[in-house]
GULUM-376749 format. One record per residue (C-alpha): residue in three letters; x, y negated, z negated. Coordinates in steps of 0.25 Angstrom, whole numbers, plus 2048, in hexadecimal, padded with zeros to 3 digits. Last residue first. Example, Ala and Ser with C-alpha at 12.3 -4.5 7.8 and 13.67 -1.06 7.14 Angstrom:
<pts>
+---------+-----+-----+-----+
| residuo |   X |   Y |   Z |
+---------+-----+-----+-----+
|     SER | 837 | 804 | 7E3 |
|     ALA | 831 | 812 | 7E1 |
+---------+-----+-----+-----+
</pts>
This chain:
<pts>
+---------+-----+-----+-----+
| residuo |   X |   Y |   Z |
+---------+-----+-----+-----+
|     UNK | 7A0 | 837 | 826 |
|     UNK | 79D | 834 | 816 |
|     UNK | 7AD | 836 | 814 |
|     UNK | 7AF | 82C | 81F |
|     UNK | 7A8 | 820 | 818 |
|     UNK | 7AC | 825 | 80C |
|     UNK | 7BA | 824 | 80C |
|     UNK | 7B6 | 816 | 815 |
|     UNK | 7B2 | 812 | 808 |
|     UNK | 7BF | 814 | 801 |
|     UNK | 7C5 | 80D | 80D |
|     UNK | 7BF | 801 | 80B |
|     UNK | 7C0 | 800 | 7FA |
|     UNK | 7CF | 801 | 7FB |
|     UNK | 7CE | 7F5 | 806 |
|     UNK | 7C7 | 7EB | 7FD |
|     UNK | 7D4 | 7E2 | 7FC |
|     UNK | 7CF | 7D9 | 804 |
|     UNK | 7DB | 7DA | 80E |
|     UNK | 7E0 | 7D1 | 81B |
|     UNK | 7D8 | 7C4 | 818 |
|     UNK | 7DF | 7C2 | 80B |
|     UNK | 7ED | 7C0 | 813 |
|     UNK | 7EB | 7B5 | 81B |
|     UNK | 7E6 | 7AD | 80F |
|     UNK | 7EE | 7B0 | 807 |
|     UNK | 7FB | 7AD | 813 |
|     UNK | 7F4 | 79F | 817 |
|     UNK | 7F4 | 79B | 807 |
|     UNK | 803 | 7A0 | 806 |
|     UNK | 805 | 797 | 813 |
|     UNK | 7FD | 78C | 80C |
|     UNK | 804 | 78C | 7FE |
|     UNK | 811 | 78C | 804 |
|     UNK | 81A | 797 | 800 |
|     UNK | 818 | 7A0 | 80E |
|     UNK | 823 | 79B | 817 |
|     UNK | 82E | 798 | 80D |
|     UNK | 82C | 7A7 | 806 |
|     UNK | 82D | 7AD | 815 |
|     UNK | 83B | 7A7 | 819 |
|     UNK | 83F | 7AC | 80B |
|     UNK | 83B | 7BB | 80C |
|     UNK | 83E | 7BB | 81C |
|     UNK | 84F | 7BC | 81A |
|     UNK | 851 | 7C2 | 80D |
|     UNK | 846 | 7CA | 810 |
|     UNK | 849 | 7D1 | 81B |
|     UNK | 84F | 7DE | 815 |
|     UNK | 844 | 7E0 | 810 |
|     UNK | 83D | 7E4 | 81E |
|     UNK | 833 | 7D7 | 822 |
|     UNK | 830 | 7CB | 81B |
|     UNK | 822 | 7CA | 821 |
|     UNK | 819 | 7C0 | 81D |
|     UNK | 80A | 7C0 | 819 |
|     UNK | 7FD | 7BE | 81B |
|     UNK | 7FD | 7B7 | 828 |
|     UNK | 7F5 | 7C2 | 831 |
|     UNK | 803 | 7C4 | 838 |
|     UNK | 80C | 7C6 | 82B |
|     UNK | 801 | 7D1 | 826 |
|     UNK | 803 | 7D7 | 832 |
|     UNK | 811 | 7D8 | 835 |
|     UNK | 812 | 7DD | 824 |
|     UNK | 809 | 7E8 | 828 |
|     UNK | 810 | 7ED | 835 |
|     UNK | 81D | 7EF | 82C |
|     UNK | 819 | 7F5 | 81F |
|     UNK | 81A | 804 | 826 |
|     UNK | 828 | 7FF | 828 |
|     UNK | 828 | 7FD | 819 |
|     UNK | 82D | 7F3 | 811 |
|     UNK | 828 | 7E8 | 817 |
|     UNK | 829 | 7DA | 80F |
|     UNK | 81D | 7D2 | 811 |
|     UNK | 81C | 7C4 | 80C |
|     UNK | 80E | 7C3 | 805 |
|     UNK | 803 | 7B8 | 803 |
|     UNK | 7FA | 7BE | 7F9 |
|     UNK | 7EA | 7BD | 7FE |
|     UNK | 7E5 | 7C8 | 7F4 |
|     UNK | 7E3 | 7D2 | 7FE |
|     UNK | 7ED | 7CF | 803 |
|     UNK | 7F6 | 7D0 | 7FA |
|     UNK | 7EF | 7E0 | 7F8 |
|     UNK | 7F1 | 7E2 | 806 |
|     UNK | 801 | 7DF | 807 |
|     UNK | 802 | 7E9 | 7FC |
|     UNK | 801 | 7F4 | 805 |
|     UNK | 80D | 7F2 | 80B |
|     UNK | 815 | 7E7 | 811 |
|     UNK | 81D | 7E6 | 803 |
|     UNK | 81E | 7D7 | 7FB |
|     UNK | 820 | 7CA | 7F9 |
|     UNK | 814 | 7C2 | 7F3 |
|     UNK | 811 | 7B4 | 7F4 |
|     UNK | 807 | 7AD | 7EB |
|     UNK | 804 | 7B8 | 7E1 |
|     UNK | 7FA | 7B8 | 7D6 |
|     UNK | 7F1 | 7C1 | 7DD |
|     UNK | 7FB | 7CB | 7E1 |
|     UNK | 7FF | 7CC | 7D1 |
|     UNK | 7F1 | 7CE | 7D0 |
|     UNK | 7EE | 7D8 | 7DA |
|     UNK | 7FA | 7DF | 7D6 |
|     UNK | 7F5 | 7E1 | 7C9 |
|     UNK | 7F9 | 7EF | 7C5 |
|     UNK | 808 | 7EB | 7C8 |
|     UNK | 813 | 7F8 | 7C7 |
|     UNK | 81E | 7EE | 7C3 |
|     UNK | 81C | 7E0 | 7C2 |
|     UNK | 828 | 7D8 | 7C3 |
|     UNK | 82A | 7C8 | 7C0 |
|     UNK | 832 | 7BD | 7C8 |
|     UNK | 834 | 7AE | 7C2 |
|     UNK | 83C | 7AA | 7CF |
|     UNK | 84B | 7A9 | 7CB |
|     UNK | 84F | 7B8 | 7CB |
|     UNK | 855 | 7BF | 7C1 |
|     UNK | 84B | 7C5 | 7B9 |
|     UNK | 845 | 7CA | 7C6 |
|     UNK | 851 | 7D2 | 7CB |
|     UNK | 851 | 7D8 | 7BD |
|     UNK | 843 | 7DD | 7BF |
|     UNK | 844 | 7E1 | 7CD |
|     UNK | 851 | 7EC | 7CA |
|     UNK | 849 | 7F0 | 7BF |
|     UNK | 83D | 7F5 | 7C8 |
|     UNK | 846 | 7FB | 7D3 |
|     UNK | 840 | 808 | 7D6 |
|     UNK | 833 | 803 | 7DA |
|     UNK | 829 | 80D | 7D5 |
|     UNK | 822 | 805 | 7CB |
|     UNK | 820 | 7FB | 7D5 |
|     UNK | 825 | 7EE | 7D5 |
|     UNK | 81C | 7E0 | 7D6 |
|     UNK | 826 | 7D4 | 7D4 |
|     UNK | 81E | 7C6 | 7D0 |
|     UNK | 826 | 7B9 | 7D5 |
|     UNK | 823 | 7AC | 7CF |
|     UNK | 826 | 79F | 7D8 |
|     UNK | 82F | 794 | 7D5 |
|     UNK | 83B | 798 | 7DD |
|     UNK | 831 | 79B | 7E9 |
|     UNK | 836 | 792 | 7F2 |
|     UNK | 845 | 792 | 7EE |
|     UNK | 843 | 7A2 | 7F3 |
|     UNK | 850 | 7A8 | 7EC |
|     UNK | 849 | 7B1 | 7E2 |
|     UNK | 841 | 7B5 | 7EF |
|     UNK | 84E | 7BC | 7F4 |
|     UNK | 851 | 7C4 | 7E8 |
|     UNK | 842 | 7C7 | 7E5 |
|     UNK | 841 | 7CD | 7F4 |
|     UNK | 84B | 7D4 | 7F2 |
|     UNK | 84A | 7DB | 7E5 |
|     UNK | 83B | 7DE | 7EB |
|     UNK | 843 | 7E5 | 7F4 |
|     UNK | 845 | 7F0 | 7EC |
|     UNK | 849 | 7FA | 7F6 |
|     UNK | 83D | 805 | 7EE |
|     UNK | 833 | 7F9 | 7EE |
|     UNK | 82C | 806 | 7E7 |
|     UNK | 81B | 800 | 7E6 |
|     UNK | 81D | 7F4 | 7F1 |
|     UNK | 826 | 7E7 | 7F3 |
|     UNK | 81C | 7DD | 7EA |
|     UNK | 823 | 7CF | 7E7 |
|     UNK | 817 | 7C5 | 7E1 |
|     UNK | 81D | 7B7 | 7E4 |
|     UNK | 813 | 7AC | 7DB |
|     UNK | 813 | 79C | 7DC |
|     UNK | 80D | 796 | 7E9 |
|     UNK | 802 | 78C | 7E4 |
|     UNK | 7F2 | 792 | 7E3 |
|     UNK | 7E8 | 78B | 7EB |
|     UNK | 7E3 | 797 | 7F7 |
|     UNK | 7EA | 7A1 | 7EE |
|     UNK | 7E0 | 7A2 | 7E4 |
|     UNK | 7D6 | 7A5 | 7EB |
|     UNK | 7DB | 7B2 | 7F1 |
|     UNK | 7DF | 7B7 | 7E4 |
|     UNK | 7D1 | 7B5 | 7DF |
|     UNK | 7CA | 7BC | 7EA |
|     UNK | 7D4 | 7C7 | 7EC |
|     UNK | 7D6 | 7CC | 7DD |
|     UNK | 7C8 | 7D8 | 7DE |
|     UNK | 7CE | 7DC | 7EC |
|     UNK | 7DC | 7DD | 7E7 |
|     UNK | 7D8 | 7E6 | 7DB |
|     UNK | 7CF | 7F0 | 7E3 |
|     UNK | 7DF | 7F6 | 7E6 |
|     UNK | 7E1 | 7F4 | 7F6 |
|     UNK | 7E1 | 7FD | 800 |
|     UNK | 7E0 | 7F5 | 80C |
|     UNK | 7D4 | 7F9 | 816 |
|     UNK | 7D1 | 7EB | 81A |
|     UNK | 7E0 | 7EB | 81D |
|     UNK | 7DE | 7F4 | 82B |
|     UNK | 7DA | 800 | 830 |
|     UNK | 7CE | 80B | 828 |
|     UNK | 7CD | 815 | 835 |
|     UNK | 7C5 | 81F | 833 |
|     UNK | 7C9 | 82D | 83A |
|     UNK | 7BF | 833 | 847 |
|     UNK | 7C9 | 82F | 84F |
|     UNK | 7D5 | 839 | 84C |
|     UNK | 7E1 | 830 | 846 |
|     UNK | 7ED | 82C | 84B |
|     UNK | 7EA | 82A | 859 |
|     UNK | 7E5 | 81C | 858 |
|     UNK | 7EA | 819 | 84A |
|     UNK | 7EF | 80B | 84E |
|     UNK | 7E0 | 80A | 855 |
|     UNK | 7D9 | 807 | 847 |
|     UNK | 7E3 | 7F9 | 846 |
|     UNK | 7EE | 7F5 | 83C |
|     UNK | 7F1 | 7E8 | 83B |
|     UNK | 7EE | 7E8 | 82B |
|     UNK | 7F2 | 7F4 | 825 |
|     UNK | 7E9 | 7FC | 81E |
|     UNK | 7E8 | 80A | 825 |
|     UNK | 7DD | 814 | 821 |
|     UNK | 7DB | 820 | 829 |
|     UNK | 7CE | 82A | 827 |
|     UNK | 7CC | 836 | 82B |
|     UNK | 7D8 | 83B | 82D |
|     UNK | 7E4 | 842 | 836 |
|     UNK | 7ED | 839 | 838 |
|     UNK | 7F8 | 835 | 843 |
|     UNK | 803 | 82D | 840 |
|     UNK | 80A | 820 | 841 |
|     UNK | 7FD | 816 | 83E |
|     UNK | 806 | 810 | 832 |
|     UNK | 7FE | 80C | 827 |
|     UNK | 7F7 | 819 | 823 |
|     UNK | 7EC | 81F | 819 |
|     UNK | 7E5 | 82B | 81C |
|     UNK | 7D7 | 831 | 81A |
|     UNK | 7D4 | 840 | 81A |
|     UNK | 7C8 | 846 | 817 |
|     UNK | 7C1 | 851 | 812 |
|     UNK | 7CD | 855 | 80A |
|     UNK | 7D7 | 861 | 807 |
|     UNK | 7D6 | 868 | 814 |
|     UNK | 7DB | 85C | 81D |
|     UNK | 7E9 | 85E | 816 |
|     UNK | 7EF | 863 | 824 |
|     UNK | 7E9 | 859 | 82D |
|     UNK | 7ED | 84D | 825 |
|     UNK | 7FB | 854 | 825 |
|     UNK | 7FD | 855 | 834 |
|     UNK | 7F5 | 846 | 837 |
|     UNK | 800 | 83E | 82F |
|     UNK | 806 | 83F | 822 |
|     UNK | 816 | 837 | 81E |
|     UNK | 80D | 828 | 81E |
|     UNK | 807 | 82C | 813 |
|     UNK | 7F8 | 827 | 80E |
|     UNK | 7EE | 834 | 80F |
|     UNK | 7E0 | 833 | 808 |
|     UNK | 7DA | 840 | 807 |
|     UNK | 7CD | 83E | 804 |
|     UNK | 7C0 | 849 | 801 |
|     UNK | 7C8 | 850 | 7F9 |
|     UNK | 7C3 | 85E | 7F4 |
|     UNK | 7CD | 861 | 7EA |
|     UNK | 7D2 | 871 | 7E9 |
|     UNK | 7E0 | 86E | 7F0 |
|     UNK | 7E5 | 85F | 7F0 |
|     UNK | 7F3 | 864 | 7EC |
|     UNK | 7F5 | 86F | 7F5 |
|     UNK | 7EF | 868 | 801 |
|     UNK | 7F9 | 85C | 7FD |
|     UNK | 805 | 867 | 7FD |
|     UNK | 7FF | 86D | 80A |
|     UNK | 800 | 85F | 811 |
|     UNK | 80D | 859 | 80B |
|     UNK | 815 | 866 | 80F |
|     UNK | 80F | 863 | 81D |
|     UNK | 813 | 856 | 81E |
|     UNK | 821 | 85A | 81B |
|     UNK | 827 | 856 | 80B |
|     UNK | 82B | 848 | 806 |
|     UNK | 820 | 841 | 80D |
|     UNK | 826 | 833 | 80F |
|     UNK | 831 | 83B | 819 |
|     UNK | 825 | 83A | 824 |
|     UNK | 823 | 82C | 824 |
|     UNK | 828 | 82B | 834 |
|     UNK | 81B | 838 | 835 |
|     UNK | 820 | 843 | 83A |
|     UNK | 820 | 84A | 848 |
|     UNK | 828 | 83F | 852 |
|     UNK | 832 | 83F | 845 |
|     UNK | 831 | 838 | 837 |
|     UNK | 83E | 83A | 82E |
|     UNK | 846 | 846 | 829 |
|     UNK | 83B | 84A | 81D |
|     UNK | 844 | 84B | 810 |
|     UNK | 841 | 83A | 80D |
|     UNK | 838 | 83F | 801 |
|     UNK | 83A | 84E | 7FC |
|     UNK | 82D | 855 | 7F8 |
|     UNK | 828 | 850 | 7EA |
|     UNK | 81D | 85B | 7E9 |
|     UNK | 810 | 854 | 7E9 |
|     UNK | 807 | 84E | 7DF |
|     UNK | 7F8 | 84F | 7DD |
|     UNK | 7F3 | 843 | 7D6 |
|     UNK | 7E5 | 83F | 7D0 |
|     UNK | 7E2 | 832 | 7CE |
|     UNK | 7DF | 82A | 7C3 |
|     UNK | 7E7 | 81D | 7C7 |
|     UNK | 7F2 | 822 | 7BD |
|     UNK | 7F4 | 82E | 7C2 |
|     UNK | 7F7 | 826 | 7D2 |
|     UNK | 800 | 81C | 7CA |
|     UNK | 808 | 829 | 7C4 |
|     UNK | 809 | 831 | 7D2 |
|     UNK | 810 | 822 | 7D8 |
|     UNK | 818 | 82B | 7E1 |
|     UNK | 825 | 823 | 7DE |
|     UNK | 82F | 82F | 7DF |
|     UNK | 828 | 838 | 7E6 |
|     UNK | 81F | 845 | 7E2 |
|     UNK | 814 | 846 | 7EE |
|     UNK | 805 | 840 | 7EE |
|     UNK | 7F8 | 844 | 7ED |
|     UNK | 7F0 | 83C | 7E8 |
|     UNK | 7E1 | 840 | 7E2 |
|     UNK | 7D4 | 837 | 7E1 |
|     UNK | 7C6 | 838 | 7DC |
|     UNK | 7BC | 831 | 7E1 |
|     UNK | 7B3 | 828 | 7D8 |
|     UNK | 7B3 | 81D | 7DE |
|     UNK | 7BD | 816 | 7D5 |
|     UNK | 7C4 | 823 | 7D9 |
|     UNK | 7C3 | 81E | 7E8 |
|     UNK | 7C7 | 80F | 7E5 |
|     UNK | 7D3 | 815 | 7DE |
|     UNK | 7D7 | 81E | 7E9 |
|     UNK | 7D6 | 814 | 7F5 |
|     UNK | 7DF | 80B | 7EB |
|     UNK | 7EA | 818 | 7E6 |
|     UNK | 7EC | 81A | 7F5 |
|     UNK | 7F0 | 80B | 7F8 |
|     UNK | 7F8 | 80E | 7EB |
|     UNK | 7FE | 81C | 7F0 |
|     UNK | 803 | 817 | 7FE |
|     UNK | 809 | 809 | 7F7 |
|     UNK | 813 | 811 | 7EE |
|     UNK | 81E | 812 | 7F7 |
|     UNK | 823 | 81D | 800 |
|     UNK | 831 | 81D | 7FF |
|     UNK | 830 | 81A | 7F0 |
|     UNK | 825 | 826 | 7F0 |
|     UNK | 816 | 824 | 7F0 |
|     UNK | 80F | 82F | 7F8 |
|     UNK | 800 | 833 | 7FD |
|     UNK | 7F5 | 83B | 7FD |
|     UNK | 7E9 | 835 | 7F9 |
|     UNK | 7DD | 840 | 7F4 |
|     UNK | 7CF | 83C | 7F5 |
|     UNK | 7C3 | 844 | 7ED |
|     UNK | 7B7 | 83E | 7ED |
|     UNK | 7AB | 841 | 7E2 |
|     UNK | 7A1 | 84A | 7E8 |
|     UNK | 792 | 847 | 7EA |
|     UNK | 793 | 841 | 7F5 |
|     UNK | 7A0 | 83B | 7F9 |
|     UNK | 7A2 | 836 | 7EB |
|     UNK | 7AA | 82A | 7E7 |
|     UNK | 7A1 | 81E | 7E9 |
|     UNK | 7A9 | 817 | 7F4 |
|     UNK | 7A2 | 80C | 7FB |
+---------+-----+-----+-----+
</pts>
């Protein structure tokens, strides 16, 4: 287990990584829980991130840690991904190797023990640049479509397999693969009994709708405007989960006051695993979100966002945890096909029950460890 100290020295781990509307926010939460279970350790924890527009820099403060800010760079400059850059290569802002001697610059004088990299615009050339500043390096991915330089790679998807990063990654570098390692808040853990339970006799009546942190294409107005015309659920209760970042917060609101379906919005939620456990069905992003309603057994209809999203939603629908509904622009086609299929009691049941068996929520707490494991190497 972690105790905070790699000897007699506190631990020092830095995140680098980006929230932006293009980017989202789930990068710096998943980063935010590795972090929080550090520091409850007794590590100390440092993010450096870059000046965008939805950075999330407050939420981090706010969490207690420290934050080293870059120069704003200018997001969507780069010309697109080539045979030499990485496809997420214009989430940067700035080139690879401005991002490099700016992050050495800023982590100057601290003795990090962890870097921990989460951003799909670094590869192998920047790992191998920032080296200096820490011991060791660890990296978080999803999409096994670059090479890295580490000591430590950490994918959470569900499907994925250690020999996807065959080539990627030098051999001696841990390989942490799969949805046992989810990063989830110690929060979903401590509710996954009791919301498991509680599903195996409870009546269809609750709809949470959850489209990510920015939802910066609103489809979240989508999917309320074609649930609102769902006779199947016309006595159901829908909860809407928005992020403060979503840029269409009052546009939600008054969609909501005019629906039929008794519909309320929560914005910027600190009880997700609450509102998660009080849900029947949720609607919601592909991301990293689909762990945390599994963890808790929620039934979920997937709506991909992302390409990245992609290969995550095929493999939740294949272990029978949830239902794709495809690209957005699907929804008014696969939304209400889905709803018929999955609002009986025993197919909601087969869905919970599908879905508890892929996360336990004790992921966090996984990897923490195995920051020690390969620290005391």
């Amino acid at each position: 287990m972690v105790g905070g100290l790699l000897g007699d020295a506190l631990m020092e781990v830095a995140f680098r990584v980006d929230a932006s509307t293009l980017i989202g926010s789930g990068h710096v939460m998943r980063c935010l829980t590795l972090a929080e279970v550090l520091a409850d350790a007794g590590a100390r924890c440092y993010f450096v991130m870059r000046e965008k527009s939805g950075s999330l820099e407050k939420v981090v403060r706010s969490r207690g840690h420290q934050v080293l800010m870059l120069s704003s760079g200018e997001s969507g400059k780069t010309t697109g991904p080539s045979e030499s850059e990485p496809t997420h290569a214009n989430w940067l802002g700035v080139s690879w190797e401005t991002d490099a001697s700016e992050t050495v610059l800023a982590l100057k004088g601290i003795e990090l023990d962890w870097l921990v990299v989460d951003h799909y615009a670094l590869d192998c050339r920047w790992e191998s640049q920032v080296g200096e500043c820490s011991k060791r390096l660890m990296v978080i991915d999803d999409l096994a479509d670059r090479t890295h330089h580490c000591d430590l790679l950490l994918d959470q998807n569900l499907g994925r397999e250690p020999h996807d990063y065959a080539g990627l990654v030098p051999d001696y570098t841990k390989r942490l693969i799969g949805s046992d390692y989810a990063l989830l808040r110690p929060e979903f853990a401590r509710a996954r009994a009791l919301s498991v339970e509680e599903r195996q006799t409870r009546e269809p009546g609750s709809i949470l709708v959850s489209m990510g942190g920015v939802d910066a294409a609103n489809v979240t107005g989508d999917v309320l405007r074609v649930l609102d015309t769902i006779e199947v659920v016309a006595s159901c209760r829908v909860t809407v989960v928005l992020g403060a970042a979503c840029p269409h917060i009052d546009e939600v609101i008054e969609q909501a006051d005019s629906m039929h379906l008794e519909t309320r919005i929560v914005v910027n939620a600190t009880n997700m695993a609450e509102l998660m456990g009080e849900a029947d069905l949720a609607i919601g992003a592909a991301g990293g979100s689909a762990w945390e309603r599994c963890c808790l057994g929620l039934p979920t209809l997937l709506v991909v966002m992302a390409e990245n999203q992609l290969p995550g939603a095929e493999a939740l629908e294949r272990a029978g945890a949830s239902i794709s509904l495809g690209w957005p622009d699907a929804i008014e086609g696969t939304l209400p096909r889905a709803v018929l299929e999955v609002m009986a009691p025993e197919r909601l049941l087969e869905m919970s029950q599908n879905s508890a068996a892929i996360c336990d929520g004790l992921g966090a707490q996984r990897v923490a460890d195995a920051l020690e494991e390969v620290s005391d190497e």
